[in-house]
KOLRO-189575 format. One record per atom (N, C-alpha, C, O, CB): y negated, z negated, x negated. Coordinates in steps of 0.1 Angstrom, whole numbers, padded with zeros to 4 digits, always signed. Glycine has a CB too. Layout:
REM residues N
YZX ...
***
This chain:
REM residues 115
-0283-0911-2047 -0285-0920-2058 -0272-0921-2066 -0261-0921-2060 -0291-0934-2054 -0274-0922-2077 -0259-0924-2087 -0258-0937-2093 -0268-0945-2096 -0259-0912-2101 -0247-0940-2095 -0245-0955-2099 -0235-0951-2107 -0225-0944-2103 -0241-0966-2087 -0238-0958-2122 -0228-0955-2132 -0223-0970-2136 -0233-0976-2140 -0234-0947-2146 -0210-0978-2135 -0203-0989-2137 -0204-0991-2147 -0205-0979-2149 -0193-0989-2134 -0205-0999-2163 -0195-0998-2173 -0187-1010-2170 -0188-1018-2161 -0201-0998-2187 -0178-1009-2180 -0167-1021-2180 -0161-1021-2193 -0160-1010-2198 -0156-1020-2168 -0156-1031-2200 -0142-1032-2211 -0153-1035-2223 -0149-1033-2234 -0130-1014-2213 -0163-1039-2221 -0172-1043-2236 -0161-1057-2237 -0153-1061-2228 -0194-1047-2234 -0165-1065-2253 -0167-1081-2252 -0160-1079-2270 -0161-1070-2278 -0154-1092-2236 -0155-1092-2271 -0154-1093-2286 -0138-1088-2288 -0128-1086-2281 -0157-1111-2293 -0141-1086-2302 -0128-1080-2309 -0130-1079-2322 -0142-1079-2325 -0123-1066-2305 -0122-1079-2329 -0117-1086-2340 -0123-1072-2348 -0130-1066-2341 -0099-1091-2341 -0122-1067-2361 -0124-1059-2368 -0111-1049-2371 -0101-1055-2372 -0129-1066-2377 -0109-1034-2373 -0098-1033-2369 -0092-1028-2355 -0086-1018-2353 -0095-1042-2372 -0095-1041-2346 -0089-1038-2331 -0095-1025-2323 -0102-1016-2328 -0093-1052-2320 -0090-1025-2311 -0095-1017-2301 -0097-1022-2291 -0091-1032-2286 -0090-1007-2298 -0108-1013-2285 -0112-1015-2270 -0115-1003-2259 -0125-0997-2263 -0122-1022-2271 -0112-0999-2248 -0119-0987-2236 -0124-0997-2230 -0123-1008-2227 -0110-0977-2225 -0134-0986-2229 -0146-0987-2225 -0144-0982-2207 -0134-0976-2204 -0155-0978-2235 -0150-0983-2199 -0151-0975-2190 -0158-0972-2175 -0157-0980-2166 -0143-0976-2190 -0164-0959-2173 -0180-0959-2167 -0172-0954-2151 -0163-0946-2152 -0196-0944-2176 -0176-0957-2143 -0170-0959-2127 -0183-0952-2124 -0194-0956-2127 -0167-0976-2120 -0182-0938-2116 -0197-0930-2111 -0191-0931-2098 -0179-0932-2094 -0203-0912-2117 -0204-0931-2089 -0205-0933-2075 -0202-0918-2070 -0212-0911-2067 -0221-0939-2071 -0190-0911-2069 -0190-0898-2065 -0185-0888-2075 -0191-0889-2086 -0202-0895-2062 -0178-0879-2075 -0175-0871-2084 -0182-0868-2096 -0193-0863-2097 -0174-0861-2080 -0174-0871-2104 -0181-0864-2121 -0179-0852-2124 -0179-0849-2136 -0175-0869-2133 -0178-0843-2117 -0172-0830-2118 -0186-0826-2113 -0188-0815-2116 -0158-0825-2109 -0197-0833-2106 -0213-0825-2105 -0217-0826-2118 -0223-0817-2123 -0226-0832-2094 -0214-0837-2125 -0222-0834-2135 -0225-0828-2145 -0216-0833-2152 -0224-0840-2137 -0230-0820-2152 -0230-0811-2165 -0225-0817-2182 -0220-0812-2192 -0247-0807-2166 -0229-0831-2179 -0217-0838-2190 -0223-0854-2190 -0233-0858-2185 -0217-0831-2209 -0213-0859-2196 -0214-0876-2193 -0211-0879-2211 -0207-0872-2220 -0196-0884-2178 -0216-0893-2211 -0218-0898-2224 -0213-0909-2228 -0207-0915-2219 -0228-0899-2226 -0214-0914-2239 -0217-0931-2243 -0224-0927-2252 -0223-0918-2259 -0205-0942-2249 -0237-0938-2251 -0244-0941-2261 -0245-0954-2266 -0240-0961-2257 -0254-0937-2260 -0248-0960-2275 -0249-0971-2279 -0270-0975-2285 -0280-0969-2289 -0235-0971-2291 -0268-0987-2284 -0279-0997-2290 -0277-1006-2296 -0276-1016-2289 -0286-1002-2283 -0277-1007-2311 -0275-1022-2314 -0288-1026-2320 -0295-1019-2326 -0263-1025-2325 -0291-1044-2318 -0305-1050-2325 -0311-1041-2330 -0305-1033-2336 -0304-1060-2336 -0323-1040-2329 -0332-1036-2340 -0332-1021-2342 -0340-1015-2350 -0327-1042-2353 -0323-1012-2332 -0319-1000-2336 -0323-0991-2323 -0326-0997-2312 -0303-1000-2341 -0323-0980-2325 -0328-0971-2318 -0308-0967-2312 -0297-0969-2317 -0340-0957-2329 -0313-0961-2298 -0301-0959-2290 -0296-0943-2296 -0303-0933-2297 -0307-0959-2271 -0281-0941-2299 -0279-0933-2304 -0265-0929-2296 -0257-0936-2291 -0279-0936-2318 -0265-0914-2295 -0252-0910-2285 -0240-0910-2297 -0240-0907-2309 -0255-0892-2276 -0230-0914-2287 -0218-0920-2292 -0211-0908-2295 -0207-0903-2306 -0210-0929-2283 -0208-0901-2282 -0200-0890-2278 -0203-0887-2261 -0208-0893-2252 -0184-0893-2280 -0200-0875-2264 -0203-0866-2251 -0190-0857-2242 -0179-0854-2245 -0214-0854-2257 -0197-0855-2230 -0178-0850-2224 -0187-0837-2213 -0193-0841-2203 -0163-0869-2211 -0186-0823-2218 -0189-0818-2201 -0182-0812-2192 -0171-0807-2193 -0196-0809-2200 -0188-0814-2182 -0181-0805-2170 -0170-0797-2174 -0162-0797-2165 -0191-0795-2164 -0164-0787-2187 -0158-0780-2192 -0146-0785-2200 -0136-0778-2203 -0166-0774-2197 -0151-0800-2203 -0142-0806-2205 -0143-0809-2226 -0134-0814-2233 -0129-0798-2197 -0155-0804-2231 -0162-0798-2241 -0162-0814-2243 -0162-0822-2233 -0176-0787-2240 -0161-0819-2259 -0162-0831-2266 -0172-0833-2280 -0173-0824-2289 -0148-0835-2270 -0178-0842-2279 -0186-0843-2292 -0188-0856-2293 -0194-0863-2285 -0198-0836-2292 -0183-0861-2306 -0187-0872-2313 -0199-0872-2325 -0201-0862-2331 -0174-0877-2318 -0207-0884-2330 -0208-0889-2339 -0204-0892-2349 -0194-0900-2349 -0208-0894-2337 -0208-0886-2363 -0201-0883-2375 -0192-0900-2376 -0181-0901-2379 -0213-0878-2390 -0204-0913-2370 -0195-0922-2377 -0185-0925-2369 -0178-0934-2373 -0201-0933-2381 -0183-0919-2358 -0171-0931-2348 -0160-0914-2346 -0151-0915-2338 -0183-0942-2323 -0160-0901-2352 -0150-0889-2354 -0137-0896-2361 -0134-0902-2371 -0158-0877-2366 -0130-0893-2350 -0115-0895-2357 -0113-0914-2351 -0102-0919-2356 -0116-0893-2380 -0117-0918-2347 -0118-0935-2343 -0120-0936-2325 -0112-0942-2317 -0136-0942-2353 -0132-0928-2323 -0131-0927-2306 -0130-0918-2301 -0134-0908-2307 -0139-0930-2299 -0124-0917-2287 -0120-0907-2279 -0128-0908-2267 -0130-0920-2263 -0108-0908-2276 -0134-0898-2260 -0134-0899-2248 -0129-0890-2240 -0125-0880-2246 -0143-0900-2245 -0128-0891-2224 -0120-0889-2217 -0125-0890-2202 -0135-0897-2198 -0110-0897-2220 -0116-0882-2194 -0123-0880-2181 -0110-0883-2170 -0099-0880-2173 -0131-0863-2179 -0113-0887-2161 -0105-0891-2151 -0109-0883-2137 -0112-0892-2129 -0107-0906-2150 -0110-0872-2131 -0118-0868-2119 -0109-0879-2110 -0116-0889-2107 -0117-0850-2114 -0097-0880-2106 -0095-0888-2092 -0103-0900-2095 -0111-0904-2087 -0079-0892-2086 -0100-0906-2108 -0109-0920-2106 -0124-0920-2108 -0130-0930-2110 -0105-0932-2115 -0129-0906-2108 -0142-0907-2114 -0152-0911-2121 -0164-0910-2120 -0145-0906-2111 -0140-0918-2130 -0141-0924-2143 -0139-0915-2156 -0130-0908-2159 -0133-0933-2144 -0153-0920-2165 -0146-0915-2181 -0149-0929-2186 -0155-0939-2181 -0155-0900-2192 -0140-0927-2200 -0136-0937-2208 -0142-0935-2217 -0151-0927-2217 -0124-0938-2211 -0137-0943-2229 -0146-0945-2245 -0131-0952-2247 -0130-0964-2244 -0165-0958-2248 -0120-0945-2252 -0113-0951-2263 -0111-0952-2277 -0106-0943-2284 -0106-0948-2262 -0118-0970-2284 -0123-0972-2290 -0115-0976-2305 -0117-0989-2304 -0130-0978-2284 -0110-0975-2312 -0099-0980-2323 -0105-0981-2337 -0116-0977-2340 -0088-0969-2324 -0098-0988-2344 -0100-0993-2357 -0120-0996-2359 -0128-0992-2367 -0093-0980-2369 -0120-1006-2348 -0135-1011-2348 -0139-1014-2358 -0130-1019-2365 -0138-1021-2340 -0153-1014-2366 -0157-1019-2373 -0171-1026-2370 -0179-1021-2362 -0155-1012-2381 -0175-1039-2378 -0187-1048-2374 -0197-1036-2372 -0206-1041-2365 -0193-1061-2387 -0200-1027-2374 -0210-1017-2373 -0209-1010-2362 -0217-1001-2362 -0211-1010-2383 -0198-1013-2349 -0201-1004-2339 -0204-1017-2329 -0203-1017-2317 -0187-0992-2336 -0207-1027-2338 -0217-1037-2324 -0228-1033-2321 -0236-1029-2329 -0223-1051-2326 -0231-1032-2306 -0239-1026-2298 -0237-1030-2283 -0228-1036-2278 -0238-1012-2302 -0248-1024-2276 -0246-1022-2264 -0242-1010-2260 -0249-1001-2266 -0255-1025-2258 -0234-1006-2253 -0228-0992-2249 -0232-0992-2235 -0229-0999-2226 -0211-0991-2250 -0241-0979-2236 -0245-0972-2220 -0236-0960-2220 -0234-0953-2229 -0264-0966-2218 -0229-0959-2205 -0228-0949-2197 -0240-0937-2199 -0252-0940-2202 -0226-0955-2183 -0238-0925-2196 -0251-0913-2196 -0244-0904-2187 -0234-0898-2190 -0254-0904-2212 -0250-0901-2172 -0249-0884-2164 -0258-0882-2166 -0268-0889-2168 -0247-0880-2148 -0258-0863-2168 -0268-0855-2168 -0266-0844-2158 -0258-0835-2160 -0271-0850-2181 -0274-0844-2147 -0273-0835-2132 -0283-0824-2137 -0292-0826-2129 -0280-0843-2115 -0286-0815-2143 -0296-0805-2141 -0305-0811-2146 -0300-0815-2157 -0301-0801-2128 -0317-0814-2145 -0329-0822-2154 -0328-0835-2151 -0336-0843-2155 -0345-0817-2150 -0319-0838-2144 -0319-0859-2141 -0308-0865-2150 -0297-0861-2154 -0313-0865-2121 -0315-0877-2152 -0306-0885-2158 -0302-0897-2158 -0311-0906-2157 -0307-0884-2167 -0288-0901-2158 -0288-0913-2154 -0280-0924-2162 -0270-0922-2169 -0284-0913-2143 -0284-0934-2159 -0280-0946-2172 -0267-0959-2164 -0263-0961-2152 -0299-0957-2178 -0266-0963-2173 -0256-0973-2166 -0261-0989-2171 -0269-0988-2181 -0238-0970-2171 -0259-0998-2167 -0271-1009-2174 -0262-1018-2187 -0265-1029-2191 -0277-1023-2160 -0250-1008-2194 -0245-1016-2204 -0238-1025-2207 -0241-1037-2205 -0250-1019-2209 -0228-1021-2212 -0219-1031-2212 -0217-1039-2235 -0217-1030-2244 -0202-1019-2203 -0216-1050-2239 -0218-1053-2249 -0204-1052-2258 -0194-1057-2253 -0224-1064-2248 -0204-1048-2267 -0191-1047-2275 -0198-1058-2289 -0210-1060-2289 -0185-1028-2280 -0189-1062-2298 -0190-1072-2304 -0177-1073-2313 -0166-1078-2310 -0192-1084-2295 -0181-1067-2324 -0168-1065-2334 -0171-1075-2347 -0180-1072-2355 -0167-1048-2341 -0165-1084-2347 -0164-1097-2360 -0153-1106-2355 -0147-1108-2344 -0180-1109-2363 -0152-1110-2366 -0139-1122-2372 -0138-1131-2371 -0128-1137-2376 -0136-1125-2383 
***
């Protein structure tokens, strides 16, 4: 069974930054690639950015050039380093593994960008 952590949501100012960061139960190096996605109100869940096994990156036209992500194998952690926030990247941020055809979620952590 896989267990994905998040951590480092909460409020921040407009402007500011924040990491994010997903703690997996066991090497991230099984998995074929890991994610953030987000949900805010009213909105359908949209992937943030992506990281694979290869070490391969992909963002979101709106958060390109603003977030990073990042892989840690000894901590078997990846990150979401998050900068020059704006009120529009409020949401809930899920963690994402993808093993082969399985997939797995993390139960979200909240970010909250206003003044």
């Amino acid at each position: 069974q896989v267990q994905l952590v998040e951590s480092g949501g909460g409020l921040v100012q407009p402007g500011g930054s924040l990491r994010l960061s997903c703690a997996a139960s066991g090497s991230i190096l099984r998995f074929n690639a890991m994610g953030w996605y987000r949900q805010a109100p009213g909105k359908q869940r949209e992937l943030v950015a992506s990281i694979t096994s290869a070490g391969s990156t992909n963002y979101a036209d709106s958060v390109k050039g603003r977030f990073t992500i990042s892989g840690d194998d000894a901590k078997n952690t990846v990150y979401l380093q998050m900068n020059s926030l704006k009120p529009e990247d409020t949401a809930v941020y899920y963690c994402n593994a993808r093993l082969s055809h399985l997939e797995f979620w993390g139960q979200g952590t909240p970010v909250t960008v206003s003044s």
